[in-house]
C-alpha positions, 0 to 999 in steps of 0.5 A: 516503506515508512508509515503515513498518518494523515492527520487532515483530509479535505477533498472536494469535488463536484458530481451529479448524483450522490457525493457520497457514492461517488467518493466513495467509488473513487477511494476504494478505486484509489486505495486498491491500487495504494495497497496492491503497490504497497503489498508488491513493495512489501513482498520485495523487501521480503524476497531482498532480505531473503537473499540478503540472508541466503548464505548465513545458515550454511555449515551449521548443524 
């Protein structure tokens, strides 16, 4: 999976209560999820190579 560099974030929303808590609340939310499916990506592409690579040792000392 590529990299992703993110240069400018602008959000904006409107709440009651403290804005700051509840963006907060919201991107730890958001970002769990990012990185369980990137890790679930990551692990595939592990597991792909890996049979990819299965047969290459075999006859060897």
């Amino acid at each position: 999976m590529p990299k992703v560099t993110i240069h400018n974030l602008e959000v904006r929303f409107q709440v009651d209560g403290d804005d700051g808590a509840v963006f907060t609340r919201l991107f730890n939310k958001h970002i769990q999820a990012w990185s369980r499916l990137y890790e679930q990506e990551c692990a595939r592409a592990r597991h792909t190579e890996a049979e990819r690579r299965f047969g290459d040792g075999e006859g060897q000392p």
